[in-house]
Every structure is written in C-alpha cells, then in structure tokens.
C-alpha positions as CSV (number, residue, x, y, z in Angstrom):
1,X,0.0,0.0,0.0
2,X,3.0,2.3,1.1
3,X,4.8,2.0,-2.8
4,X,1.9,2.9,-4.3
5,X,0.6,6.0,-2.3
6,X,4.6,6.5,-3.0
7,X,4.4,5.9,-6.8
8,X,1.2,7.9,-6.7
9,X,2.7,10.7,-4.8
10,X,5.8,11.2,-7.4
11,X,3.0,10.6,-10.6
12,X,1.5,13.7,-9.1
13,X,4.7,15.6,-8.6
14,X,5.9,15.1,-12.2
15,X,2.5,16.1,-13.7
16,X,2.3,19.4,-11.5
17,X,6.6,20.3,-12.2
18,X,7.0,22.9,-14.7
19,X,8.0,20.9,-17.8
20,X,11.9,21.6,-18.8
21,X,11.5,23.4,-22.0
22,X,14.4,25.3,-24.3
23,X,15.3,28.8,-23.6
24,X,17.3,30.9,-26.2
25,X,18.7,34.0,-24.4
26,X,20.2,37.2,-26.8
27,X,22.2,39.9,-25.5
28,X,22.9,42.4,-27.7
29,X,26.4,43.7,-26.4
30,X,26.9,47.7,-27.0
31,X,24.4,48.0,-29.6
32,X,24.9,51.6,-29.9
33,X,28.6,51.4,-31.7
34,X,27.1,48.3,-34.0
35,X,27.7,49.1,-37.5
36,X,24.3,49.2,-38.8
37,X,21.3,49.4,-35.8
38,X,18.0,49.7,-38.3
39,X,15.9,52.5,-39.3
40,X,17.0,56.1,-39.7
41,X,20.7,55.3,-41.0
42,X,23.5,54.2,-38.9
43,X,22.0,54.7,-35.6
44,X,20.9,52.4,-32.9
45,X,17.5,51.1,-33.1
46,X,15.9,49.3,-30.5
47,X,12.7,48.0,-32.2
48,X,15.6,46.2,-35.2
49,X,16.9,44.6,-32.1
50,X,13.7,43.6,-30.4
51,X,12.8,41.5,-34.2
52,X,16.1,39.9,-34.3
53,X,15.7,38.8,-30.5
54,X,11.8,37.8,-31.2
55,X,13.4,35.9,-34.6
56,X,16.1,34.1,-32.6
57,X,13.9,32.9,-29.8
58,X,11.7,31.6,-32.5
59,X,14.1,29.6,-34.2
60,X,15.0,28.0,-31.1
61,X,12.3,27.3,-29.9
62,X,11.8,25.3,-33.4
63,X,15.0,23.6,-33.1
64,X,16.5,23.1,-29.9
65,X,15.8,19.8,-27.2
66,X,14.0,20.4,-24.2
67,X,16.4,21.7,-21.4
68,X,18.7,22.8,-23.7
69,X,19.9,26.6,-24.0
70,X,21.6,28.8,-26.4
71,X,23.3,32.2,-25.2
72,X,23.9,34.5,-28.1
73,X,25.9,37.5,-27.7
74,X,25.3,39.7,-30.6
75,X,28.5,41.9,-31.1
76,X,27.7,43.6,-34.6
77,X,24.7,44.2,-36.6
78,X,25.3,45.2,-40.6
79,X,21.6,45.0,-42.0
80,X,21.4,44.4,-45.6
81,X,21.7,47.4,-48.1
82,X,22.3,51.1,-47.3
83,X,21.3,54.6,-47.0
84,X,22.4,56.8,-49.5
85,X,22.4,60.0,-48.6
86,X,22.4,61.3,-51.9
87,X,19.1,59.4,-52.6
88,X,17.0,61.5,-49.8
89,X,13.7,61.9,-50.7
90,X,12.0,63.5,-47.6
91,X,12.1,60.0,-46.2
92,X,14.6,57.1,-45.8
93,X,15.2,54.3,-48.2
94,X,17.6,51.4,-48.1
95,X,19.2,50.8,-51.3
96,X,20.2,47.2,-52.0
97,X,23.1,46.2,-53.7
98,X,25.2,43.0,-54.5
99,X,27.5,44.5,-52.3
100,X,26.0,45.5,-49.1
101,X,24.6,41.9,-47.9
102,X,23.8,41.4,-44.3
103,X,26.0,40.2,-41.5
104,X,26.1,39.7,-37.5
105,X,29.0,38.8,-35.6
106,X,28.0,37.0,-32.6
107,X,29.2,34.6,-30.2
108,X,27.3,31.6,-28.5
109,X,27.5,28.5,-25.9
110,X,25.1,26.2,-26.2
111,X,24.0,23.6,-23.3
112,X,22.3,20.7,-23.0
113,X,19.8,20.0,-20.0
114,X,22.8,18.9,-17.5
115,X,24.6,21.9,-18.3
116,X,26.8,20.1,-20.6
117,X,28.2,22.3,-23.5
118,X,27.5,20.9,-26.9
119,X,29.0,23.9,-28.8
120,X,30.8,27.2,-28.5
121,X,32.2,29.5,-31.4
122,X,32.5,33.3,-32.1
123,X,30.7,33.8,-35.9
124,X,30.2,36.5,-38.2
125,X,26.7,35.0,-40.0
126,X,26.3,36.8,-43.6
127,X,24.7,36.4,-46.7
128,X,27.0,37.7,-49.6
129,X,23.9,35.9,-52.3
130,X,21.1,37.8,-50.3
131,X,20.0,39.6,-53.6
132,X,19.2,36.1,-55.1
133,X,16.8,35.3,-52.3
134,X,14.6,38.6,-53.2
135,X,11.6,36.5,-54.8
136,X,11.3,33.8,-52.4
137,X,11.9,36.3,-49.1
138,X,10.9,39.9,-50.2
139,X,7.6,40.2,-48.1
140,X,6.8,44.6,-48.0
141,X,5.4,43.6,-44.1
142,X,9.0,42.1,-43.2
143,X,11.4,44.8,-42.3
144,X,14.4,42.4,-42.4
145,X,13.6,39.6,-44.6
146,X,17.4,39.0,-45.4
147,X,18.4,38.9,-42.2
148,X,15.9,36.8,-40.9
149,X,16.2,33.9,-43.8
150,X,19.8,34.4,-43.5
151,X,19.3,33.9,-39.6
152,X,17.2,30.7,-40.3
153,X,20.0,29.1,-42.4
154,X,22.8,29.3,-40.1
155,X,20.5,28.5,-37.5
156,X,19.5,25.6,-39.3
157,X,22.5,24.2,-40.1
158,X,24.0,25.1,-36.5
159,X,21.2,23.8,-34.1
160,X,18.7,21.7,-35.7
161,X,19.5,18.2,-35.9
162,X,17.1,15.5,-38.0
C-alpha cells in the first residue's frame, strides 16, 4: 500500500513540475557602436533589435531539445543594403546592392539540460547571395527579410538536428 501512495505521490509531482522546455537567451552587447542598428541610418535602433531577438527565440524554440539553451551575444549588426544620402527623398530608403549583404557577428554556448556544453564559437553570420533570395523572401510587411532567412539558415545548419 505504502509503494503505491509512493508511486502515486511522485506521478502527481511530475505532472504538477514545470515541464523543462528550451530557452534561447540574446544579448545584444553595446548596440549603440554596431555598424548598422535599423531604421534612420546608422544609428541604434531598439525596435531592429527587439525583431532579431523575437526571430532568434523563435528559431530556437523550433530547433532546440527540451532543457537545452543557447546564449547569443550579438556583437555587430550590418543589416542588408544602405542609406544613401544622396538618394534622400524626404524620407529614408535602403538601397540594396550585390555588395551591401547582411551580417552579425555574434558569439554563442550552447548547453544541454545537465549543463553540458554541446557547442561554442564566435561567428560573423552573412549572406553575400542575399540579392538572389529577393523573390522567395521579399515580403513589404517584413522589415528584415534578409536577415531573418539568412538567420534561419545558419541556425538551421548550427542547431537543428534531423
């Protein structure tokens, strides 16, 4: 009787304990000297960072185990194409060109549920063929369709596993 108001008991416990799930945490680290921080030029932009985070956390929720997590440490953001100031026409366009694709240098540890690592690298993620994408990724709601398919390869081919 005693085993199994024990078994019982522990049943109970593991249907009422949070369930481990992944967590992917970003820190962007001094945003305001990255290269490129989103709207208005080369300034920092907080809502460019808060998609990139919101992208990130997405894909790993996608792809990693339960228990596992992913630090990212973003140290540079170059956004694809340019402002050209020459092209100002009361408001702010950027121009894309076969030579302004977009890049992020980060750095990352990921850890399995017992803390184990299972990787760890400093990156700098770009896109140099970004202009080929334009049909299948060009979406006028997006503001950063390059950089998120570009972000969904590498995380792809990093983190995802069959």
């Amino acid at each position: 009787m005693r085993a199994r108001s024990l078994v019982a008991t522990l049943g109970l416990f593991a249907v009422l304990a949070p369930a481990a799930h992944s967590e992917v945490t970003v820190v962007f680290v001094e945003p305001q000297h990255y290269t490129d921080g989103g709207e208005g030029g080369y300034r920092y932009d907080r809502s460019t960072l808060n998609t990139l985070e919101r992208h990130l956390k997405t894909l790993g929720g996608r792809c990693l185990k339960e228990g596992e997590t992913l630090v990212l440490r973003v140290l540079d953001v170059d956004l694809a194409g340019r402002y050209e100031w020459w092209r100002r026409a009361g408001y702010d366009v950027r121009v894309m060109r076969d030579i302004t694709w977009p890049r992020l240098d980060l750095e990352y540890v990921w850890r399995d549920a017992s803390g184990r690592v299972l990787g760890q690298a400093r990156e700098r993620v770009s896109d140099m063929s970004y202009l080929w994408r334009s049909p299948y990724v060009r979406n006028d709601l997006d503001p950063l369709p390059y950089e998120k398919a570009m972000l969904r390869d590498w995380f792809d081919r990093r983190f995802c596993r069959g």
